[in-house]
N, C-alpha and C positions, 0 to 999 in steps of 0.2 A: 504494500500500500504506500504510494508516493506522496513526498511532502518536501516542499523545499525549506527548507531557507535558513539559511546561518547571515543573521541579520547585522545590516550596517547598523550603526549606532545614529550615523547623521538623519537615515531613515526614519527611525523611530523618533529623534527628536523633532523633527517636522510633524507629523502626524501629533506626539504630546502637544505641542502646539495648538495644531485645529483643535485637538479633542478638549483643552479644556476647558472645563464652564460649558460643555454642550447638554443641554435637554436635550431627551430622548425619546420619544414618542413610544409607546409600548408596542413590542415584535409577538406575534403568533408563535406557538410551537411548533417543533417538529410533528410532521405525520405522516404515519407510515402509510407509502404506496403498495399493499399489498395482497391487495385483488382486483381482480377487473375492474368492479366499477370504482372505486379509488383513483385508480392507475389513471382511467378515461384521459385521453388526452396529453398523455406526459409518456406516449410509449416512443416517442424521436431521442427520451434520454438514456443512455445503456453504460452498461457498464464496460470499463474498455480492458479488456485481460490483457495483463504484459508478460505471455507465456507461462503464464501458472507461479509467475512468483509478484504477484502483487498485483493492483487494480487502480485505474484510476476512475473518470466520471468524464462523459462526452455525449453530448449533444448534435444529432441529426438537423444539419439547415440546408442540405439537398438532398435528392434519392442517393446520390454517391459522396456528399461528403460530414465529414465527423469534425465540429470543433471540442480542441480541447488545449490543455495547457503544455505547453513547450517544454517544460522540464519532466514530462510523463517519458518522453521519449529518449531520455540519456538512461544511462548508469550512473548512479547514484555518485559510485568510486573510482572508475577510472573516467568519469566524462564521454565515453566514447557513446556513440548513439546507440540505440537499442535493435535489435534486430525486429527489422518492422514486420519480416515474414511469420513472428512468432503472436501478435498481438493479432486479437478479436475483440470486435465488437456486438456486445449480447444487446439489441435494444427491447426493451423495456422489461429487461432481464427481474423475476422473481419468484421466489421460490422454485429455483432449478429450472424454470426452465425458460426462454424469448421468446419474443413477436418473430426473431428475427437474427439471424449467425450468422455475421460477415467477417473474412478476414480482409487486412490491410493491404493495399497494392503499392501505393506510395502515398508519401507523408512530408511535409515542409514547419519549418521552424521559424517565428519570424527570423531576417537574416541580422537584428540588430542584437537578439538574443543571447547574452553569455552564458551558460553554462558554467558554474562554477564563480562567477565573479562576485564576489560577497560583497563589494564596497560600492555597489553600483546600482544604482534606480533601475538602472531600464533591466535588471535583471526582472524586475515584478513586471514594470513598464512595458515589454515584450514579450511576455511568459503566455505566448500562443503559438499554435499549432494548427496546421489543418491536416485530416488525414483521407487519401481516397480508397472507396472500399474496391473490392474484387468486384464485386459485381452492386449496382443499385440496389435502391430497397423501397420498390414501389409495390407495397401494400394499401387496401383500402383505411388500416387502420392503424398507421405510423404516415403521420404528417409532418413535416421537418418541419423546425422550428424558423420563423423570420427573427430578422436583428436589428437592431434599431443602436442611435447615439446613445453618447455617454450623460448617465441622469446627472442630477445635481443635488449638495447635500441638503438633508431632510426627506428627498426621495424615499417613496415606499419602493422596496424592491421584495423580488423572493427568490428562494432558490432550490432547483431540486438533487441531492446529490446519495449518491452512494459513500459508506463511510463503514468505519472501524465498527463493529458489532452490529450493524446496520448491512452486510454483504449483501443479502441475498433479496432484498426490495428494497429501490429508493425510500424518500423519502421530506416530504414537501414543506418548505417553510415557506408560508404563503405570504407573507407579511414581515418585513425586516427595511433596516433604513440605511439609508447612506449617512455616515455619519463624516466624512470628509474627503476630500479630493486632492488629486495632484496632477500632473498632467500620464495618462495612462492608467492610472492608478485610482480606485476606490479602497476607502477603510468603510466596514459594512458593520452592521452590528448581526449579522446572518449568523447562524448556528454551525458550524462545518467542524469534520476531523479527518483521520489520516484514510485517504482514497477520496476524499471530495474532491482533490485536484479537477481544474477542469470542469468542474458543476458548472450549467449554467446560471447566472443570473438574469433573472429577466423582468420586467417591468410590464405592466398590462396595460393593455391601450384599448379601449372601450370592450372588454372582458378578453382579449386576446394575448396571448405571453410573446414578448418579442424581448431577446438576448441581446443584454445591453454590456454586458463583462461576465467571464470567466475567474471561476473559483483559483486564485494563484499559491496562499499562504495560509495560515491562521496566526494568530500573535495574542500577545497579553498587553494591556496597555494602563495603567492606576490600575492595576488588578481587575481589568474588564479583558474578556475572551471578546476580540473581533477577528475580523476575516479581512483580507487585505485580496482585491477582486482585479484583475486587468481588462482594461478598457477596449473596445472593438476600435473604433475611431475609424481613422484611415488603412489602419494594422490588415483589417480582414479584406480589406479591395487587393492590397499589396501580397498578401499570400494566396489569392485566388488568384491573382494573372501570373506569380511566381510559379505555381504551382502547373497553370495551364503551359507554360512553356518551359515549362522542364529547370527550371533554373532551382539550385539547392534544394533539390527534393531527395529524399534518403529512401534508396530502394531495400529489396528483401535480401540484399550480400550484404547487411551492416551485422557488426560482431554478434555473435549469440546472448541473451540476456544475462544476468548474474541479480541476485539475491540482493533486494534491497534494504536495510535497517530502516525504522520507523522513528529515529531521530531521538535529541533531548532539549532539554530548556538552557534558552541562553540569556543572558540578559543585556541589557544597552541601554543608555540613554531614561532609562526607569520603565522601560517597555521588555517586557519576553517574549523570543520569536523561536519556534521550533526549526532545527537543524536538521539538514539531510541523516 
C-alpha cells in the first residue's frame, strides 16, 4: 500500500501558515461502498494492484484511461519505475470480486515529477499519472468520471478511496473541505490512509462528481490528520497529449516490482508527514 512522502519542512510551514485561525465547517464520514446499490455510480473508481505487493486508488475518466498518483508507479527504494506489465486495475472492485479487470498497457508520469526529491513542492505539485489500459472499458454501468479546475479554500469536496483495512470496498466521504491552497496543491480536511494514493477528489456540480485533484499525501498539522491533494490544472491536458505521442511513457520492460514499507512519522516545521 503506497504513500509518499518524507516531508520538506519549508512545506509544512506554509500550509501552518494558511491553517491557522481557520474555521472549519463540519466533514461527513466515511462510508463504506459495499454493495451495489451503495456503490451506484462510483464503479469508474478501482483499485489499482501493483502486482500483489500493494495497492493504490485510480479513477476511470475515459473507456481507456486511469488517473492516479505519480509516485504509485516507482519503487519505493531504489526509485526505479515499476513494472507496469504487473499492475491491474479492478474497477469498482468489492468484496473479491469487479465490474471490471484491466491490465496496464502504458503509463506516463507528469514529466516535472521527482521521484524521491524530499525538498521540493512540485514533488506533491506533480504527483500525477495517467495510465492506458489493455483494452477499454465500455460497460453500461462504469461511466468515467469528468474533471473539472482547481476548487478554492472553504470548498466542499469529497472523496472516494480505497485504504488500509478498508481493501476490499471503497469507501465514500461525501463531504470534506478545502482547507488551503498552493499553486498544484490542496491541504483537505478529507479522511484518507495508506493505499488512498490517487483517490479521486471530486466536487459536485449540480449532483454530478467531477475530479478536481488526486489523493497525493496525508500529514499531521497542530495535531489535525489532513490530506494534502494535487491539482489537475493544466497537469492532465499535458499528460494526455504526452501520453498520445509517445513521449515519457513507461512501457511493460520496466524492472519487476519489489515490496513496499508502509512508512513512519516525521516531523517539521510543527507538522507530521508520513515517509515512504
Amino acid at each position: 500500500m503506497r504513500w509518499p512522502l518524507h516531508l520538506f519542512p519549508a512545506l509544512a510551514g506554509v500550509f501552518l501558515t494558511l491553517f491557522a485561525g481557520l474555521a472549519v465547517a463540519e466533514d461527513m464520514p466515511l462510508r463504506s461502498l459495499a454493495t451495489g446499490d451503495a456503490a451506484k455510480g462510483w464503479e469508474a473508481v478501482g483499485r489499482l494492484d501493483l502486482g500483489g505487493v500493494g495497492f493504490c486508488t485510480g479513477a476511470l475518466i475515459a473507456p481507456n484511461l486511469v488517473l492516479t498518483a505519480a509516485h504509485c508507479l516507482f519503487d519505493k527504494f531504489s526509485g526505479d519505475p515499476v513494472g507496469i506489465a504487473a499492475l491491474e486495475f479492478r474497477a469498482g472492485w468489492r468484496n473479491g470480486r469487479a465490474e471490471a479487470y484491466r491490465r496496464v498497457r502504458r503509463g506516463i508520469v507528469h514529466p516535472d515529477y521527482r521521484h524521491g526529491a524530499d525538498g521540493d513542492m512540485a514533488r506533491v505539485a506533480k504527483d500525477l499519472a495517467l495510465l492506458e489500459l489493455d483494452r477499454a472499458i465500455r460497460l453500461p454501468g462504469i461511466a468515467p468520471l469528468a474533471t473539472a479546475g482547481k476548487p478554492r479554500k472553504g470548498d466542499e469536496v469529497g472523496v472516494v478511496s480505497y485504504a488500509q483495512g478498508r481493501e476490499e470496498a471503497p469507501s465514500l466521504q461525501e463531504v470534506c473541505h478545502v482547507l488551503a491552497g498552493r499553486p498544484g496543491i490542496l491541504m483537505l480536511s478529507c479522511e484518507v490512509d495508506f493505499g488512498a494514493s490517487g483517490a479521486p477528489v471530486f466536487r459536485l456540480e449540480d449532483g454530478v462528481p467531477q475530479i478536481v485533484s488526486v489523493v497525493s499525501a496525508k500529514a499531521e498539522i497542530s495535531r489535525r490528520k489532513v490530506a494534502l491533494g494535487t491539482t489537475l490544472d493544466a497537469s492532465l491536458d499535458l499528460l494526455r497529449s504526452r501520453l498520445a505521442a509517445g513521449e515519457g511513457v513507461m512501457g511493460g520492460t520496466a524492472p519487476p516490482l519489489h515490496r513496499f514499507g508502509q512508512g513512519s512519522a516525521r516531523s517539521g516545521g510543527g507538522a507530521k508527514f508520513l515517509s515512504p
